[in-house]
N, C-alpha and C positions, 0 to 999 in steps of 0.2 A: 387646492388639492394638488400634490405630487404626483405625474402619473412620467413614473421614468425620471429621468433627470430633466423633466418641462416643468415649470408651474404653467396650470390651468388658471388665468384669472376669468372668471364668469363673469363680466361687466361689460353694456351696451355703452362705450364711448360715446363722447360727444362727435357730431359727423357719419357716424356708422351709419353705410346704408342698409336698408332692411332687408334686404336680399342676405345679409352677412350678419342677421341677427342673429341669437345665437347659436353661432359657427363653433360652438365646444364641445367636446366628447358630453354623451349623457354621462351622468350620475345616479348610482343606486340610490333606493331609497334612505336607506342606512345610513349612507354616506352624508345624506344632505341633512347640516346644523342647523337647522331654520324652524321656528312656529309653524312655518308654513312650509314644513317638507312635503306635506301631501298635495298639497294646493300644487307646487311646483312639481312635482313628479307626474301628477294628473298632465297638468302643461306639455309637459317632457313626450310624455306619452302622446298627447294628441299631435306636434309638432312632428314628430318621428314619424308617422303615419295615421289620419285620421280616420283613412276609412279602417284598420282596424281594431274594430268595435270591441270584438272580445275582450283582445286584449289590453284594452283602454280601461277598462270596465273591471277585468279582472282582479280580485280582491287581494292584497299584498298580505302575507304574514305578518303575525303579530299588531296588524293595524285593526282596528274595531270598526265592526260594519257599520255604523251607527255616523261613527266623522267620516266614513269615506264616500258613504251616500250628502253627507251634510257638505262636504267638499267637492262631491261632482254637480251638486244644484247651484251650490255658490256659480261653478264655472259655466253652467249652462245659462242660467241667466246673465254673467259678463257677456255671452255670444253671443247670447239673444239682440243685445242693445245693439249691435248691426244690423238684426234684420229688422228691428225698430225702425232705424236711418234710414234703409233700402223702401221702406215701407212710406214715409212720411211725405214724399213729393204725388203719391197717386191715390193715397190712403186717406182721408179728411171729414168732416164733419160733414158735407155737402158728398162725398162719395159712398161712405160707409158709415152713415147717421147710427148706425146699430152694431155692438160687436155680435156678430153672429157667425156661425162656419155655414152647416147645413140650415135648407129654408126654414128647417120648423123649430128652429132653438133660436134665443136672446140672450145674451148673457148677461144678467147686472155686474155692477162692479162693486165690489165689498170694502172699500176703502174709504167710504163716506161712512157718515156716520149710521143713515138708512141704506141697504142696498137698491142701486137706482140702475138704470140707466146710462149707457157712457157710449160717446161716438167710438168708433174701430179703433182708432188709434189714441184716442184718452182711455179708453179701457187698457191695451196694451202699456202705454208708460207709466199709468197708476198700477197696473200688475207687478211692472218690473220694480218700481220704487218701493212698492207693498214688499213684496219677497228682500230687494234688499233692507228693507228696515228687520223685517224678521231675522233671518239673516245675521242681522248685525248687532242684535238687541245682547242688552249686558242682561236682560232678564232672563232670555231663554237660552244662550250663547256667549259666556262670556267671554271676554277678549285676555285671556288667559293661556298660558302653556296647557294647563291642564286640558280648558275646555277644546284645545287640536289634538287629545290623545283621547278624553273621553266624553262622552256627550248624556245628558241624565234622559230617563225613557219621557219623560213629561215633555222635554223640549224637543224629542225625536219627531212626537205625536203632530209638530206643526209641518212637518215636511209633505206628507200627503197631499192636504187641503191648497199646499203652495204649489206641488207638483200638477195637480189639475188645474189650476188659473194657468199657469205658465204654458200647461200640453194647450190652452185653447189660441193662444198667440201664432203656433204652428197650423190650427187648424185653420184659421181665420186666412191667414197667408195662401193655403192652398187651395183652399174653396175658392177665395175672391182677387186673389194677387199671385194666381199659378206662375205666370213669367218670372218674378222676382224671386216666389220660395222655390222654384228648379236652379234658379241662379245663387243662390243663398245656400241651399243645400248640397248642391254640388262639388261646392267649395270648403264646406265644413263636417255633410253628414251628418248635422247634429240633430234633427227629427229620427233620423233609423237611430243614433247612438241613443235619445231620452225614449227612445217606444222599447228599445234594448233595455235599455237600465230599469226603467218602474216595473217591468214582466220580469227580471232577474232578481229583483231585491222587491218585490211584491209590493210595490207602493202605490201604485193605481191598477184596478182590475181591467185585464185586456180588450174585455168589451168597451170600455169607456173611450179607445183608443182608434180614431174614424177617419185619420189621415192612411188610403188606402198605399200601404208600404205592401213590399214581396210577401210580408210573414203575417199582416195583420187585414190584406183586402177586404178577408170576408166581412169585418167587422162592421163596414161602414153601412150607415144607413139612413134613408132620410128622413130618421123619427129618432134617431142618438144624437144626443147633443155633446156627447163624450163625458157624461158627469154622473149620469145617473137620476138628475132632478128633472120633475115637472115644475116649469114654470109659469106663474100665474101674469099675465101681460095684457094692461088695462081693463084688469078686472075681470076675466073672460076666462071659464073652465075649461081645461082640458081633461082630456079620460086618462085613465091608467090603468093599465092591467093587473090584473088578480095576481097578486104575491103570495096568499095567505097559507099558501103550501110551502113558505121557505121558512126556515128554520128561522132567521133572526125578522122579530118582530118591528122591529125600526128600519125595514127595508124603504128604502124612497122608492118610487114609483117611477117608472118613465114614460114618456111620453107616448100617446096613439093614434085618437082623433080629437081634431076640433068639437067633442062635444061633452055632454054632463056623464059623466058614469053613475050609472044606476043605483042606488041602494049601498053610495060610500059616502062619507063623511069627510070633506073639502075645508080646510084650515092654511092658512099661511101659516107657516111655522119656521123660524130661523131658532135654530138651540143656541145657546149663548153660555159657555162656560164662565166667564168673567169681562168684562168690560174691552180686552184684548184680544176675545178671543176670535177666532179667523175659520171656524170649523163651517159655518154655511155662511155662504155670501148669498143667496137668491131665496124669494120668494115658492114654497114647493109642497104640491100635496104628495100628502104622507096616507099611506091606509094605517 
């Protein structure tokens, strides 16, 4: 790009130190020729300033809501795999036998072929590998020009279910590895920017959302698992409170006491659209 009588060359040289990475004028959206102009404008954005959120988040003209939420989870889980690293020397099988944030949740991991059980941190890197495979599938994503301008409603529908496995890798961090996620966040932001983005583009409901942030404290509590499901963990019932006054009949249940609830009807039930599909990973009564 010509800006004046300079050429702009945008290329990290060999040698370049990182302090002097990219040291080039931003570029509009407009202006960038790449498949990947929103992926790198995303970048552009966080590098310029990460803590602002808004305008990180902010939805560009003429770009479709659809790839720019598919573009900003691509990026959030590239971040994430730092705080993966950050996590791996304190975080272990022997430490964190159970992924779990608050005492009264467990989380399975949906990546086997039964949803099972996974220590803390094999729960987090099969999550981040899960989301990149979706992510990157030519089935739901093709690797295509088209599919960085438009993305179909069917393959939209997987961002969701990936965005609450992803929200629990933060929670887990906070509950059990507070030093690291203050040190991880401080430097990225990226917990307020994902609690910003699923409450702006409606992708997970804000209750679900138990990392106590400035805008979302009240939420937390020590019977939210951040999902919404009751889960069922060696065999053992828990109760769930009376939905039957909500309007949608497939409400999950959340969790209350450690006991049988009265005069309901207790089913594991995982819905399975097709052999691919990612929409429940846990075991969970349903009224």
């Amino acid at each position: 790009m010509d800006t004046g009588s300079e050429l702009v060359v945008r290329r990290i040289n060999t040698g370049t130190k990182y302090r002097d990475f990219y040291s080039w004028p931003d570029e509009e959206l407009d202006e960038m020729e790449s498949t990947l102009a929103i992926q790198q404008f995303i970048q552009q954005k966080i590098r310029r300033d990460f803590t602002d959120i808004e305008g990180i988040l902010e939805l560009p003209l003429k770009v479709d809501v659809n790839v720019w939420n598919y573009e900003h989870l691509r990026q959030f889980c590239m971040q994430l795999n730092e705080l993966c690293v950050m996590l791996q020397p304190v975080c272990n099988s022997e430490t964190c036998s159970q992924m779990t944030a608050t005492a009264s949740w467990i989380f399975l991991c949906a990546v086997h072929k039964e949803p099972k059980e996974c220590c803390a941190i094999d729960y987090i890197r099969h999550t981040l590998d899960g989301a990149a495979s979706i992510l990157n599938s030519n089935k739901y994503f093709p690797s295509s020009l088209l599919s960085r301008v438009n993305i179909k409603d069917s393959s939209v529908n997987k961002l969701p279910s990936t965005c609450r496995r992803v929200y629990r890798i933060f929670s887990h961090a906070y509950f059990h590895h507070k030093t690291i996620y203050d040190d991880f966040e401080g430097r990225t932001m990226l917990c307020h920017r994902f609690d910003r983005w699923v409450k702006k583009f409606d992708l997970i409901t804000p209750d679900l959302l138990i990392v106590p942030l400035d805008d979302n404290s009240d939420n937390l509590s020590d019977n939210s698992d951040g999902d919404g499901y009751s889960t069922l963990i060696n065999n053992s019932v828990i109760e769930a409170p009376n939905y039957k006054d909500q309007e949608d009949e497939g409400q999950y249940a959340t969790v209350s006491e450690h006991s049988p609830q009265p005069n309901s009807t207790v089913e594991p039930d995982i819905d399975v659209e097709d052999e691919d599909s990612d929409e429940d990973d846990e075991t969970t009564i349903r009224e």
